[in-house]
N, C-alpha and C positions, 0 to 999 in steps of 0.2 A: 564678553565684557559688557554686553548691554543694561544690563541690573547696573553696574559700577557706574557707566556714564551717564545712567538715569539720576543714579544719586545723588552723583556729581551736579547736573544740572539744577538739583532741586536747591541744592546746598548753595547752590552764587543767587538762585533766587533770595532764599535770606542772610539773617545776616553773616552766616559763615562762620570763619574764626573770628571775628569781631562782636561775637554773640554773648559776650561777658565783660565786656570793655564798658565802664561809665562813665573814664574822662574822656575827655577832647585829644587823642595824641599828640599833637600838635601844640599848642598853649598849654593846654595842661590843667586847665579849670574844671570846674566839677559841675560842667554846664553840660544838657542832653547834644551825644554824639549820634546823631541822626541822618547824617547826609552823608550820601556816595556817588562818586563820579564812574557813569556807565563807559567814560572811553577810557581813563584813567586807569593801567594796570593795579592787580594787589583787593582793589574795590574795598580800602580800607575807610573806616567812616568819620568823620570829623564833625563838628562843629559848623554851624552856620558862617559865622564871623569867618572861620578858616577856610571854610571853602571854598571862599570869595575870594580869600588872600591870595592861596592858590591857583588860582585862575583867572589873576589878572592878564597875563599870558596867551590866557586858553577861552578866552569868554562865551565860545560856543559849544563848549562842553555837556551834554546831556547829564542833569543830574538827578538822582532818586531823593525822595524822604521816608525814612522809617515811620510806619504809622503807628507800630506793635505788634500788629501780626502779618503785613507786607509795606512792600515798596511802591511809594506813586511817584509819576512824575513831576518834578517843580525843576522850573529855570531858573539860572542864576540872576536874574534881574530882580524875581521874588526874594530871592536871598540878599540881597540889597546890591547885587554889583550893579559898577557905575564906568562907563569908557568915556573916557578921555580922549579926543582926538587931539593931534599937534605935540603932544608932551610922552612921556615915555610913561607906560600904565605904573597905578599908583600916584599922579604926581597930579592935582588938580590946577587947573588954570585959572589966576588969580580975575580974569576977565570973561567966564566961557558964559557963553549964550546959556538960555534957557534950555531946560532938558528934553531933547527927544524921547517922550517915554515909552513910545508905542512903534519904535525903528522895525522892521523886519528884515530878519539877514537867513538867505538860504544858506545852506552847506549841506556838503554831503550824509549829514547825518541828522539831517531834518529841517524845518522851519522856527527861528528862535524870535524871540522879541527881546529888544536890548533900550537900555537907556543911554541915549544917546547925549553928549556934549559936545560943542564946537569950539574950537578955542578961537579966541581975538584978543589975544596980545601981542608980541612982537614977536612969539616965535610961532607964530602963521600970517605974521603980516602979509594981508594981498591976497592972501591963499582960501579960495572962495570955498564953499561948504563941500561941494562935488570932488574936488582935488584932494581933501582933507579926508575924505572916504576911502580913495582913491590910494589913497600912500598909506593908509592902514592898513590897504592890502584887502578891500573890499571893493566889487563894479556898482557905483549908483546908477539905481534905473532909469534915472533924468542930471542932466545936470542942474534942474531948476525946482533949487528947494526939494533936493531926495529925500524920501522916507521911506524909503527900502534898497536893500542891494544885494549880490553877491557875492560868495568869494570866490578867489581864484580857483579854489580845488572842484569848487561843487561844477564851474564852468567846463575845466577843463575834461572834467569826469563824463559830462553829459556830453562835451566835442566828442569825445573819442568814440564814447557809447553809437552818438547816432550816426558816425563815421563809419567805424567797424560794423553794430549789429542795424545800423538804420531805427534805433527807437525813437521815439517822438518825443516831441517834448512837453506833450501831455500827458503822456505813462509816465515821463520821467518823472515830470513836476507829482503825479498822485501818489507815485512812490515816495517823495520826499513827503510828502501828508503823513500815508502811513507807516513810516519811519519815528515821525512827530509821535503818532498817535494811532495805534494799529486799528485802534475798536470804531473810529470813526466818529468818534463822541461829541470830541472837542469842537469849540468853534476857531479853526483858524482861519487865517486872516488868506484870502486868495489872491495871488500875487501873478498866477501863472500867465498875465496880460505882461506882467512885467520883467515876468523870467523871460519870454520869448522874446522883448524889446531888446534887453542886456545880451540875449545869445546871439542874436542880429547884428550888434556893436561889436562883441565878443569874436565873432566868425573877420565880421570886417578889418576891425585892427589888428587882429592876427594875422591875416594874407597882406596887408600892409607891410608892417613891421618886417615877417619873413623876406618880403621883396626890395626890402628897402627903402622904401617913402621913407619912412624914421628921418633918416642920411641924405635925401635928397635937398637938395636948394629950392626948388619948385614945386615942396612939399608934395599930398596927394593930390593935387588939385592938376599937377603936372603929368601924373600918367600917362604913357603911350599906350594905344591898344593892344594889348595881349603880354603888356609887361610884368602882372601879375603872376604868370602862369609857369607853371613847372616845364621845361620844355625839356624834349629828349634830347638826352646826352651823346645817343649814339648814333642818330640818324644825319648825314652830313649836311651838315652845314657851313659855310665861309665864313672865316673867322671865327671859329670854335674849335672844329676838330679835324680839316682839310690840311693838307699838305702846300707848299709856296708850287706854285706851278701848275697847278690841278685843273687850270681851266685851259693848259696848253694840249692838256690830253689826246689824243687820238680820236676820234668819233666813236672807234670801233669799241673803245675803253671804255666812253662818258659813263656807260652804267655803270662802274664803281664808283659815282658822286652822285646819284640819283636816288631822289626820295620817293619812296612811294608810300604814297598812302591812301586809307581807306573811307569810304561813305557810307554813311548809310541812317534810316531815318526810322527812330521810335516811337510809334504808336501808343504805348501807357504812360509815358510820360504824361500825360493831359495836365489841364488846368482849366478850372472852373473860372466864371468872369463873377468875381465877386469883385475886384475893383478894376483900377485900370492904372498906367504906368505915372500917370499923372499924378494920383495920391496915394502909391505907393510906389514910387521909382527906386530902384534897385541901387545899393553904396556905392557897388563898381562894378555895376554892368560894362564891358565894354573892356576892362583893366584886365580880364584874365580871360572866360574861354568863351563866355556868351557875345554875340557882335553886337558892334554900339549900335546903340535900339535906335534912334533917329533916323540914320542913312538906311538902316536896313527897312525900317518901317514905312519910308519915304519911295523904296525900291518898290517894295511888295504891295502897296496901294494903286501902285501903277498897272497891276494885272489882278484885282480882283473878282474879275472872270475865268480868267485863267482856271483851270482843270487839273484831277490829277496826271503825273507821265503815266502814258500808257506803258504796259509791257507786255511781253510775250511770256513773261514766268505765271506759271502756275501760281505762287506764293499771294499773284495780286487776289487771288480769292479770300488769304489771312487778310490782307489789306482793308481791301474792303470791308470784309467783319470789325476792324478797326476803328474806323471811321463812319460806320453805319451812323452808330447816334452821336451827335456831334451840336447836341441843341445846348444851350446854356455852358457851351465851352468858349472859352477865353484862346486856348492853343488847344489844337486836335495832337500835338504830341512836339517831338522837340527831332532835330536833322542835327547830324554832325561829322564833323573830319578828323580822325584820326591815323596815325602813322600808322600802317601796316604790318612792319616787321617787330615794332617793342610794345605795342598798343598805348602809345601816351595819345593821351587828349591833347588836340591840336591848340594852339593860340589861338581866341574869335576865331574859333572853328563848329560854333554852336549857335544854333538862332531857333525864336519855334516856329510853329507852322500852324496854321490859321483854316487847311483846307487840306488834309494829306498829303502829299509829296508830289508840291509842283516845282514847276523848273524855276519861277520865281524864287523859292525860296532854297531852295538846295542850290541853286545858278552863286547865287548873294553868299551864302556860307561858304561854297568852296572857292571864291572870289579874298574871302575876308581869310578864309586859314592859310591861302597862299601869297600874302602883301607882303612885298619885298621879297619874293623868292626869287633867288640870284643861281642857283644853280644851272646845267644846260639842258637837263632833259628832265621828267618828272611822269611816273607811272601811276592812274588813278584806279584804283578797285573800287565796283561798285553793285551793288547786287542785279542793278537794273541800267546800267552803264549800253547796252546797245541801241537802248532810247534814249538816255540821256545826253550822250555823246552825239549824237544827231545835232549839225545844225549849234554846234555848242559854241563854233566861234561867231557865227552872225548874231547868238543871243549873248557872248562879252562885247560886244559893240556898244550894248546899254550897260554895262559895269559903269560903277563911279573911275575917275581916272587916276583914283591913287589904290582903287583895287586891279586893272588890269593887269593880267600877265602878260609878262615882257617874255614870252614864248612863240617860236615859230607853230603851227599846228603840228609839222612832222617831227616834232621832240617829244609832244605828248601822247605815253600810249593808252589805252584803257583795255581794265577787264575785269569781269564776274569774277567774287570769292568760289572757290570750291565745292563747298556745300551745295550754293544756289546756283552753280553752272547746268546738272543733269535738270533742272525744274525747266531749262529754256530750251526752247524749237533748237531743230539741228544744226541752223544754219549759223548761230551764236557760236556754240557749242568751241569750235576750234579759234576763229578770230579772237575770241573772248579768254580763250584757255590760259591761267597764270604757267600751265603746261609749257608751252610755248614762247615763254616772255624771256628773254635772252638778262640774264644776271638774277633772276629771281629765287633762285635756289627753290625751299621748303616753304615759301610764306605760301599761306592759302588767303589770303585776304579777307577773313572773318574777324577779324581783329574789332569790330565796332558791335559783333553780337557777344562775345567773350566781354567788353566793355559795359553792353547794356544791361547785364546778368548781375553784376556787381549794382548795375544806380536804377535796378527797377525798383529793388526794395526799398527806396524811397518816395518812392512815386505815391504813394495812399499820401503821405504829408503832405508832400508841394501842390498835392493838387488842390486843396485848399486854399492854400497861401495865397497871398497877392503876388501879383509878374513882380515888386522887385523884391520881395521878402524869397520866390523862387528863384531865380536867378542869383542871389546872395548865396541860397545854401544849394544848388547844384555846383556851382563855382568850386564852393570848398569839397564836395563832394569828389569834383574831377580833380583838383589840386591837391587829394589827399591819395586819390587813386595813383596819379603822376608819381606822388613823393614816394608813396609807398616801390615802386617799380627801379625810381632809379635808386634807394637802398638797398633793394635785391639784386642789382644789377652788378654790382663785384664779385657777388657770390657766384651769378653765371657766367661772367666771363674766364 
């Protein structure tokens, strides 16, 4: 069928069945039918005046003009459409502001320029230019005097995109170019300063909203640390999904209420020091899985000497290679706690790291994922856990006091994931063994390298980025990982 689909294709490039038509279908005058709408089924051709008619609705509609012997592109702004903000399209506002004629609005199927109107009568009383964007269903890139935005669809398209495939939002934005305009000809207008302001916003009031600020009395301003955050459904917890009575248990029992969960700390993560947190502080550092930068920053200053943990695994030879060049880095990579058994990303269970994997800084994250942990016993997987466990309660002595664990030491046990058990001297080997660990079943406690496989392929982006433009999109990054796991989670059970 390839001949057929060739011809096919050649035949939507002109005019088609519309190749003997001289009126307008539409009105009906005997004016030139020259314009087609490339989203618009049928790709039947109308009239100028009509095309506009029809897309007062649709204003970002790609549309062609008939030259005679092909199709170019012309926007409907050329064709005279006019948007009206505050009034329902078609309907002008006996008071509107001067015309924005040079607006830019992304969307999925390109970059358009539109003319813009503001309404100020009574039915936007109050209602400032930003909000009036806003409720047509477009994101302005400022709220001070916008002259560009986006729409929902084009945002949510790129969320998902650099969710799922990790694209950037540099490819993304040059693919909306050449969407506009394949050949590369044109001059459009470069916004991509601006798209990645609006997806910043974008990522922020989403994780809001889903969490609930919206609802809350003490707005977002009110956050508690790690209330952002997806947290697992199935790991026990008091007051979620324990039974009345559970902490009467037997000692011999507690392991059916204990969490365990995993460490461990990624080297590609980096980040370049192009700024610092001061002019560029992160929307909700702190709200969901990265720990509030302050206390933590305030800890880690206090051992700036400080060294990497030593270890007896072989693996510190990858380590090393890791961290070798470390000149003009902002973070040598990012440490973090997750559960064990379902692999969610812990609440402020994430901070970076300044210096490879010292005890200051993994000390402070596994202090920060465990606040308010009420359970009686709690099992820690760790790849390098027979040094770090060393000496581990005289170094919570310097924890902040609303991080301590309210833990005797003989509650907590530690051990090496699986994989990284045979890489240790002998004498690890069995102490350390998940083998051995009385309620463990099948967990191998690699749950944090299964985790970093998924958000390395983000790592060429954020290393760029400013500390809080990173931490905004690692945040959604883990909060997307979390969401996606407890939706599959009925199917597993």
């Amino acid at each position: 069928y390839r001949d057929a689909y060739l011809d096919e294709s050649l035949h939507a490039e002109g005019r088609g069945a519309y190749n003997d038509v001289q009126t307008c279908p539409d009105c009906g005058r005997d004016v030139p039918s020259d314009i087609r709408c490339r989203e618009c089924a049928g790709g039947e051709l109308t009239c100028s005046e009509c095309a506009c008619r029809r897309h007062l609705w649709m204003p970002l509609h790609n549309m062609e003009r008939w030259t005679g012997s092909f199709f170019v592109r012309v926007e409907l702004v050329d064709l005279g459409l006019e948007i009206q903000l505050g009034h329902p399209p078609g309907i002008s506002c006996p008071y509107r502001t001067s015309p924005r004629r040079d607006f830019t609005v992304l969307h999925t199927n390109g970059i358009h320029r539109v003319k813009l109107f503001f309404c100020d009568c009574g039915a936007s009383a109050g209602v400032s230019c930003w909000k009036q964007v806003r409720r047509f269903g477009w994101w302005p890139a400022t709220p001070l005097e916008p002259q560009s935005a986006a729409t929902h669809d084009v945002l949510k398209h790129f969320h998902l995109l650099s969710l799922q495939g990790k694209t950037t939002g540099y490819d993304y934005y040059r693919a909306l170019e050449l969407l506009t305009d394949n050949t590369g000809l044109s001059a459009l207008p470069d916004r991509l300063s601006s798209f990645m302001n609006i997806m910043r916003q974008y990522r922020h009031i989403q994780m809001m909203k889903r969490s609930g600020r919206g609802h809350a009395v003490e707005g977002i301003g009110g956050t508690k640390p790690g209330e952002c955050a997806v947290v697992c459904p199935a790991c026990p917890q008091p007051g979620l999904n324990l039974p009345d009575g559970w902490q009467d248990t037997p000692p011999d029992k507690q392991w059916l209420f204990r969490r365990i969960i995993a460490m461990d700390a990624n080297l590609r993560l980096k980040n370049r020091l192009r700024s610092s947190s001061a002019l560029d502080p992160g929307l909700h550092t702190g709200f969901a899985y990265f720990v509030e930068e302050q206390g933590y920053n305030e800890h880690v200053s206090k051992y700036a000497t400080q060294e990497e943990i030593s270890t007896c695994s072989s693996f510190a030879a990858v380590a090393n290679a890791n961290t070798k060049n470390t000149k003009g880095l902002r973070a040598t990579g990012v440490g973090a706690v997750s559960c064990a058994k379902h692999e969610f990303w812990m609440p402020v269970g994430m901070g970076d790291l300044q210096k490879g994997e010292r005890y200051c800084n993994m000390d402070f994250i596994f202090w920060s994922s465990m606040r308010g942990y009420e359970n009686k016993t709690l099992l820690v997987s760790y790849n390098i856990a027979c040094q770090w466990s060393r000496n581990i309660w005289e170094r919570a002595e310097e924890a902040p006091s609303a991080l301590r664990l309210q833990l005797p030491p003989s509650a907590v046990e530690f051990a090496i994931p699986k994989f990284h058990l045979p890489a240790h001297h002998a004498p690890c080997q069995v102490p350390y063994s998940l083998n051995y660990k009385v309620g463990v079943g099948i967990t191998d406690g690699e749950a944090p390298e299964r985790n970093w496989a998924a958000l390395n392929g983000a790592a060429s982006s954020t290393k760029e980025m400013g500390p809080g433009a990173r931490h905004d999109t690692l945040d959604d990054h883990c909060g997307h990982a979390n969401w996606r796991r407890v939706a599959k989670m009925g199917k597993y059970l």
